[in-house]
Structure formats: C-alpha cells, structure tokens
C-alpha positions as CSV (number, residue, x, y, z in Angstrom):
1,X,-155.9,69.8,18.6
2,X,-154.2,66.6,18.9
3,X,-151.9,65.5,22.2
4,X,-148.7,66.0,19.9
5,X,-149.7,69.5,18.3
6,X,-150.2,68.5,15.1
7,X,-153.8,68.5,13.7
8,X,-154.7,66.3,11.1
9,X,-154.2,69.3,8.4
10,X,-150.6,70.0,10.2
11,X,-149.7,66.2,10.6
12,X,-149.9,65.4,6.3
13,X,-147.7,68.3,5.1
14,X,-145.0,67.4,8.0
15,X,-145.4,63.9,7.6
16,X,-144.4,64.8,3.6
17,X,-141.8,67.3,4.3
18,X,-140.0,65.3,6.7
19,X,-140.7,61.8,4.2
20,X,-139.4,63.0,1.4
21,X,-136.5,64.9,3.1
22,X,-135.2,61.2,4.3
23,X,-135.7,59.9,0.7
24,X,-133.6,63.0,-0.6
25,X,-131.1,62.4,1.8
26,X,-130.4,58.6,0.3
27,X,-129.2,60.0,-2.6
28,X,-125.4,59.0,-2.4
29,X,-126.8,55.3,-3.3
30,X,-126.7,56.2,-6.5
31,X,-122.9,56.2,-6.7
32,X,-123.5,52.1,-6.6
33,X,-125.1,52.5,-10.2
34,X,-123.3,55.9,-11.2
35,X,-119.5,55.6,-11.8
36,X,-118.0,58.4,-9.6
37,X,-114.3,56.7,-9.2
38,X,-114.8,57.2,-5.2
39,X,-114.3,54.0,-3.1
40,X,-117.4,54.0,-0.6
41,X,-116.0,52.2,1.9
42,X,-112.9,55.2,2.7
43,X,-114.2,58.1,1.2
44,X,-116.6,61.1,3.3
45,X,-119.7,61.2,1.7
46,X,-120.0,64.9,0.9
47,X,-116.6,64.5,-0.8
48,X,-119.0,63.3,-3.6
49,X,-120.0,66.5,-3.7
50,X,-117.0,67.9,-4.2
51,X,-116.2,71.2,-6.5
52,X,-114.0,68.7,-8.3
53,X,-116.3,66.1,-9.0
54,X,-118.1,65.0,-12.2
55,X,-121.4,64.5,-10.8
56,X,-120.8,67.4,-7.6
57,X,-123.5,69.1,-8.6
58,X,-126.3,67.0,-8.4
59,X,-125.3,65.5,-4.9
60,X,-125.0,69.0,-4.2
61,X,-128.4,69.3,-5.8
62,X,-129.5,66.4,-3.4
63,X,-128.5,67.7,-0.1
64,X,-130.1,70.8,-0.7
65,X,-133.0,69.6,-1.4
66,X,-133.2,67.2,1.5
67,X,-132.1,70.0,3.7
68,X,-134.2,72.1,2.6
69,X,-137.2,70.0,3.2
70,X,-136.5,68.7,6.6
71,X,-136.0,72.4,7.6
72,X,-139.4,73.3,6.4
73,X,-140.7,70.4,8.1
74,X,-139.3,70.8,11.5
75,X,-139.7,74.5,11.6
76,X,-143.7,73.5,10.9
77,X,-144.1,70.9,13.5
78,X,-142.5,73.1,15.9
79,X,-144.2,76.6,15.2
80,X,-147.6,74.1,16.1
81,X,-146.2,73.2,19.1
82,X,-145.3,76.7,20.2
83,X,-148.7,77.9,19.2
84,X,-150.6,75.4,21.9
85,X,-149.6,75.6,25.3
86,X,-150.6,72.0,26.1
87,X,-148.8,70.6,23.3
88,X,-145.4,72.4,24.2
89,X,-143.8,69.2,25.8
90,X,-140.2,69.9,26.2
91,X,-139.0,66.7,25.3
92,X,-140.9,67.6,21.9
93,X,-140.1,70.7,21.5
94,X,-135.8,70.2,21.3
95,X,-136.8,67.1,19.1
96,X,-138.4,69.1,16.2
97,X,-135.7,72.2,16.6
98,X,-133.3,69.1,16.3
99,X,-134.8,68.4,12.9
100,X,-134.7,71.7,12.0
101,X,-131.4,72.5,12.5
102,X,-130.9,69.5,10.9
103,X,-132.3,70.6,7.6
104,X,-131.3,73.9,7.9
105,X,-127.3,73.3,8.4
106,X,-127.6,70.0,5.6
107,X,-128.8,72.6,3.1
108,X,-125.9,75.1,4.2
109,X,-123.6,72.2,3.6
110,X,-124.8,72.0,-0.1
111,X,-123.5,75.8,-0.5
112,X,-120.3,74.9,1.1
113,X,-118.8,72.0,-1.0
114,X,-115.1,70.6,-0.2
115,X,-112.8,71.8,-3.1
116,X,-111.4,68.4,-3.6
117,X,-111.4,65.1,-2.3
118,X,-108.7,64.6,0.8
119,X,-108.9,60.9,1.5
120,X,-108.3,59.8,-2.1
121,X,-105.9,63.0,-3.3
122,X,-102.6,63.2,-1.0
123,X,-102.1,66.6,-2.5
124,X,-105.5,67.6,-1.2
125,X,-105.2,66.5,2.2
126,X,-101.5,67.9,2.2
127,X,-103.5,71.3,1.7
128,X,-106.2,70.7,4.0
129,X,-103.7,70.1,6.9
130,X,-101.3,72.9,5.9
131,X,-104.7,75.2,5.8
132,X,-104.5,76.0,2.2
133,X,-107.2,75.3,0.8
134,X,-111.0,77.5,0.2
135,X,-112.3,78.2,3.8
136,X,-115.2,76.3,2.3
137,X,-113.3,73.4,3.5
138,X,-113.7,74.8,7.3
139,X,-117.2,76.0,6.8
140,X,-118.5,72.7,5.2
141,X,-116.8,71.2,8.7
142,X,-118.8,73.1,10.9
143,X,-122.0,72.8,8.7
144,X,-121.3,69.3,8.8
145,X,-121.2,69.1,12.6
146,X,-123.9,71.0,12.8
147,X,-126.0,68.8,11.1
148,X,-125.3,65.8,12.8
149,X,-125.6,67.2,15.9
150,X,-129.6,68.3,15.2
151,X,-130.0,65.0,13.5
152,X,-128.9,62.9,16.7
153,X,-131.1,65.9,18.7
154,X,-133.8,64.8,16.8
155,X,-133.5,61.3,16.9
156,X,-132.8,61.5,21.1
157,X,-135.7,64.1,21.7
158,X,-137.9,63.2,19.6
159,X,-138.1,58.8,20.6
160,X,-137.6,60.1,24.2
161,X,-141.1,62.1,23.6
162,X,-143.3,59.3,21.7
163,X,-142.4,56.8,24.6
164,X,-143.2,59.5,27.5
165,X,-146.0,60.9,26.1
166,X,-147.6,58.3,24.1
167,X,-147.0,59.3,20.8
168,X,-145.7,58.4,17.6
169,X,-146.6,54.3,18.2
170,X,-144.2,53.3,15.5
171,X,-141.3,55.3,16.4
172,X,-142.0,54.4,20.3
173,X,-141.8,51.4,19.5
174,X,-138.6,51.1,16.5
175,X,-136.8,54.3,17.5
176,X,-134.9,53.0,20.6
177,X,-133.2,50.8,18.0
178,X,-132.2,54.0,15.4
179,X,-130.7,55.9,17.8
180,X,-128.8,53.1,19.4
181,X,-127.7,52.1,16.1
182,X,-127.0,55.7,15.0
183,X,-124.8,56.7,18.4
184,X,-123.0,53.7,17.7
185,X,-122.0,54.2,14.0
186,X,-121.4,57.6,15.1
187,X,-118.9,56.8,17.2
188,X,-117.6,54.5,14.6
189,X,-116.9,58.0,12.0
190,X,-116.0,59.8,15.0
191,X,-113.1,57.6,15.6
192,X,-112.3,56.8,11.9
193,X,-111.9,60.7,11.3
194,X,-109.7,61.0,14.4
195,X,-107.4,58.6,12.9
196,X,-107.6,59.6,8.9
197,X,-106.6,63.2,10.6
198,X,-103.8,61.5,12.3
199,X,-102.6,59.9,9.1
200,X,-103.4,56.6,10.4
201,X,-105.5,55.5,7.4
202,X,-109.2,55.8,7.0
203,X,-110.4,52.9,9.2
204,X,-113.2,52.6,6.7
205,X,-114.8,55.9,7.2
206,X,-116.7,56.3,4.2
207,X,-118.8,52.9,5.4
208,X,-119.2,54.4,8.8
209,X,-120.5,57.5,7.6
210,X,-122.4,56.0,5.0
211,X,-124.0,53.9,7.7
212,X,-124.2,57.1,10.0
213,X,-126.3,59.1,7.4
214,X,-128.4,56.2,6.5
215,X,-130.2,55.6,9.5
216,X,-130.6,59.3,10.0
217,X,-132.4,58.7,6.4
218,X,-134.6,55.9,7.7
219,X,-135.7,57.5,11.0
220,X,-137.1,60.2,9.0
221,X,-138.8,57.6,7.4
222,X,-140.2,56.6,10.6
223,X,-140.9,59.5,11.9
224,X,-143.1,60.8,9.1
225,X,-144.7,57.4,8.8
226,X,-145.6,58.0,12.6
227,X,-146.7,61.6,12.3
228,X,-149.1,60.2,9.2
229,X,-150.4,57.7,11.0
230,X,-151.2,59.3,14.4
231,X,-152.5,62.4,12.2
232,X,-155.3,60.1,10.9
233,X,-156.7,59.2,14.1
C-alpha cells in the first residue's frame, strides 16, 4: 500500500473519476459558442440551468454528471484510506470527504434547478424576495452552499496534506496557488451576491462565480493528474 492509501489499482479509477468530474464541471463554457441570451459576466451560473431555459437541461445534464463523478471518486479514495490505518492522515481524510460532499451536493443541485432566472427577470427576483417562488429555489441555495463549501474543504485539506506528508508533488507544489486564487474569487461572489440581494446591482457576479467554479474545475484537474502520477510509482 502506498503512503497516500491509494494502490496503483485504486489511484487510476480515482485519478479518472475525479478527471473527468473537473472536465464535466466546465461545461458552462459552452454558453460562449451556444446562444443562451444570458450575459456571463452578471448572471449565476446555475441560472443556466434554469427550468426556464432553452438548453436547462443539458447543463442540468452536466452538473449531474460531474457531481456524480466526483462523488464516486471521493467516496473511493476515502473508503481506501479508512481501510488502512497508516494511511488515515487526518489532513487527508477531510480532503477526500471534502470532495465527496462536493460531488454529492453538485449532483443534488442538478435535481434542484432555479425556476427562472432572477438577475436578468425583475419579475423573478420580485418572487424570490417576496418567497414565492418553488422551494427549489431555497433547496438549490443550500445545495449550492453545500457544494462550495466541500469544494474549498477539498482544496484546503487536501494541498495542506500533499505538502505535509509528501504527497501529490504536482498539487504540493501548484495547489497553494488554487486555493489562494479560489478563496479569493470566493470572496469576490460572496460579496457580489450580498449586494445583488441588496438590490445594489450585480457587481459582476456571474464573472466571479464563473471564475469561482473554474478553478474548482482545474484543481480537479490537478489533483487527478497528481493521484495518476504518484499512483505509477
């Protein structure tokens, strides 16, 4: 058994899981070739999944899938861990439940779809303030939360763990740089949502977000590029 817990038969199936979970969850750049009518630079990105929304489904599609996947990947690495008493580093082990929550509330999000789209229909935000809209709305909120908040577990944990224990070489050595860049641009949609609820504008949310969920995207990337590397040796 490997340092990390993953032997070379456990490392290639997470190391594809978790891969083609980040690739999945890239799909919004498609709305630069597909016409949606949504402004990326304002609008949330799920609201392109919106029950309203010509091409919903497939970004609902999307999300699924990459949810889906990352939660089969986590849940993998960290049953291995678990299993092996000198691979159960703690730093590790709330890194790979991050990416399983992760993937587990991402796919709940793609079964809990806004109704409409509130930052470019007043009539739909006028709903979502006065509560009157499908409770789908307050679901996909938490889901949403929920999602980011295993996804920047994951990141934190899991960079924390390849530079204390030696693991992961590529992500010891890149991942300092994702999560600072993620906490920032998290703080960045934090703040732009505080002031779209407000009604002070959107403070161009849908970049922030857009840049938010992108370098989740590309530290999955890194992390299954360093579990497939490590997994070799």
């Amino acid at each position: 058994m490997s340092p990390h817990g993953l032997s070379p038969q456990t490392a290639w199936p997470v190391a594809v899981l978790i891969g083609l979970a980040g690739a999945a969850y890239t799909a919004w750049v498609l709305e630069v070739v597909l016409s949606t009518g949504l402004n990326p630079i304002e609008t949330y990105v799920s609201e392109l999944a919106a029950q309203d929304q010509p091409l919903g489904g497939l970004f609902r599609a999307t999300d699924f899938t990459a949810g889906l996947l990352a939660f089969a990947g986590g849940l993998l690495a960290l049953s291995r861990l678990l299993k092996y008493a000198e691979s159960r580093r703690p730093w590790a082990v709330v890194g790979w439940a991050g990416v399983t929550l992760f993937g587990a509330a991402t796919a709940a999000d793609a079964w809990l779809p806004l109704s409409c789209t509130p930052t470019v229909d007043p009539e739909c935000a006028a709903l979502e303030t006065a509560g009157l809209v499908p409770a789908t709305h307050r679901a996909h909120a938490v889901s949403s939360s929920l999602a980011m908040t295993g996804a920047l577990v994951g990141l934190l944990a899991l960079t924390v763990a390849a530079r204390r224990y030696g693991w992961f070489a590529p992500l010891a050595r890149y991942g300092p740089a994702l999560v600072a860049l993620e906490l920032l641009a998290t703080a960045w949609t934090l703040t732009a949502i505080a002031m779209f609820t407000a009604g002070r504008g959107t403070w161009a949310l849908g970049a922030g977000q857009r840049l938010q969920v992108l370098l989740v995207a590309l530290w999955l990337g890194l992390l299954a590029y360093s579990v497939h590397k490590e997994g070799r040796t």
